[in-house]
C-alpha beads as a LAMMPS data file, in Angstrom:
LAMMPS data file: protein, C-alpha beads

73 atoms
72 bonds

1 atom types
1 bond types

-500.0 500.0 xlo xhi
-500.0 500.0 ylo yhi
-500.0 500.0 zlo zhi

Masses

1 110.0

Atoms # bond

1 1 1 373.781 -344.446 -345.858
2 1 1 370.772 -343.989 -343.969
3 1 1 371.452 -341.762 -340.464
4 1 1 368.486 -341.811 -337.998
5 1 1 368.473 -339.344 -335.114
6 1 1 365.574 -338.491 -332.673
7 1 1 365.814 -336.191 -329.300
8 1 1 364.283 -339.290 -327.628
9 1 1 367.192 -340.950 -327.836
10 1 1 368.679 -338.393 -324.973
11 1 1 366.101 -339.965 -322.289
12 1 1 368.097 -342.975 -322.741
13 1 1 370.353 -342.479 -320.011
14 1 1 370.938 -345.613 -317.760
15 1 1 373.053 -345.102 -314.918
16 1 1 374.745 -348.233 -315.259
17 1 1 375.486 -351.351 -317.517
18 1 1 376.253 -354.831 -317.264
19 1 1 379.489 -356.213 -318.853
20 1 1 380.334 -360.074 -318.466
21 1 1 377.457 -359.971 -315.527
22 1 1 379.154 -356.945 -313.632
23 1 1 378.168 -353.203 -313.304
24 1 1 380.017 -351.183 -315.273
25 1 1 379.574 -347.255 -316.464
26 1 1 377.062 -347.008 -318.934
27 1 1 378.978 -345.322 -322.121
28 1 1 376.263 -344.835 -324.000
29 1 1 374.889 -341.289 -322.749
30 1 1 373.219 -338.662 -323.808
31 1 1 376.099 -336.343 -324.743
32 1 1 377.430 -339.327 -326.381
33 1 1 374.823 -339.274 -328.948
34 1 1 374.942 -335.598 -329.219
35 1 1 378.629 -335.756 -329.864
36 1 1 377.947 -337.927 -332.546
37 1 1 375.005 -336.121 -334.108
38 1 1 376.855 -332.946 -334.158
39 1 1 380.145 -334.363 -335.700
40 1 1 377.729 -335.947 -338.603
41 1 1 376.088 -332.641 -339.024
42 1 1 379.519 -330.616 -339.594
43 1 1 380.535 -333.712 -341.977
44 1 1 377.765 -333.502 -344.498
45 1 1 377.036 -336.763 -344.982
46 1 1 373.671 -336.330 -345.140
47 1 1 369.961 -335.547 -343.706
48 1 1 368.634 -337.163 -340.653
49 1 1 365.635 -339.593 -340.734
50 1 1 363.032 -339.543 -337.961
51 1 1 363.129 -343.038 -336.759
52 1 1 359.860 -344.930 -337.521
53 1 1 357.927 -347.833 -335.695
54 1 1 358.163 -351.199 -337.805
55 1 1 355.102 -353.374 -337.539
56 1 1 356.386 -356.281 -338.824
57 1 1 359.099 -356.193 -337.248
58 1 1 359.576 -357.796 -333.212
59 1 1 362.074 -357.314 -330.165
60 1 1 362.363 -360.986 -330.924
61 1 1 363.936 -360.157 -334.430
62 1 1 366.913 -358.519 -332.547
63 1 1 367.380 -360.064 -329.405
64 1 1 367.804 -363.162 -327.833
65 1 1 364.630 -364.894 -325.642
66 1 1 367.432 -364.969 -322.651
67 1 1 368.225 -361.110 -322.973
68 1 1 364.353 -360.646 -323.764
69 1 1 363.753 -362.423 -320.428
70 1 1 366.788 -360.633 -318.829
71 1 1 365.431 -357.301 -319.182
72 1 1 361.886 -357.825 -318.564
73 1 1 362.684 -359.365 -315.028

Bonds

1 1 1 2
2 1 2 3
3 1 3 4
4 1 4 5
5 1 5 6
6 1 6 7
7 1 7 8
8 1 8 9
9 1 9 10
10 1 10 11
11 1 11 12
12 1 12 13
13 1 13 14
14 1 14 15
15 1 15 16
16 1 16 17
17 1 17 18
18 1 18 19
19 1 19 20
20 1 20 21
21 1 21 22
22 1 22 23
23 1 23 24
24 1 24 25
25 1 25 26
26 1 26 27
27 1 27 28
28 1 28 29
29 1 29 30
30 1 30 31
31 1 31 32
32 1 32 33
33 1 33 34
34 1 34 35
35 1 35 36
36 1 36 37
37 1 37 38
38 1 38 39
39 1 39 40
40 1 40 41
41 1 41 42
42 1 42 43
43 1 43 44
44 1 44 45
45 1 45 46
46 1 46 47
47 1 47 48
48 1 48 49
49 1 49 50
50 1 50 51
51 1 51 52
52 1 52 53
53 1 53 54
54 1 54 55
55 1 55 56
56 1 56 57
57 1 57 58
58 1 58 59
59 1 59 60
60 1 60 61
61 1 61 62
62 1 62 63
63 1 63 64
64 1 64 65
65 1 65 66
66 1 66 67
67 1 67 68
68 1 68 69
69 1 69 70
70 1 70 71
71 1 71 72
72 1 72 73
């Protein structure tokens, strides 16, 4: 299995989400994803990879035009 870890991924740290159209606490945070880096560390399961930028690859490739529009609005 590939694992992918950056420190960038700690400025992603919304206060708030929305589930079924309503706020709701954003679960996501950044000691989340340290919790989860360190408990992959102490299992051995492998090296992290430096996420990388994929040129041929789009938003569009992942996400919905609505969610797309969503977020850019």
């Amino acid at each position: 299995m590939r694992l992918f870890y950056s420190e960038t991924h700690s400025r992603h740290a919304p206060e708030w989400s929305l589930e079924n159209g309503n706020p709701d606490e954003y679960l996501d945070c950044p000691a989340r994803a340290y919790a989860i880096r360190d408990a992959v560390l102490a299992s051995r399961l492998g090296a992290f990879e430096q996420p990388f930028e994929n040129p041929d690859m789009s938003i569009a490739d992942m996400h919905s035009q609505d969610k797309i529009s969503f977020l850019r609005n």
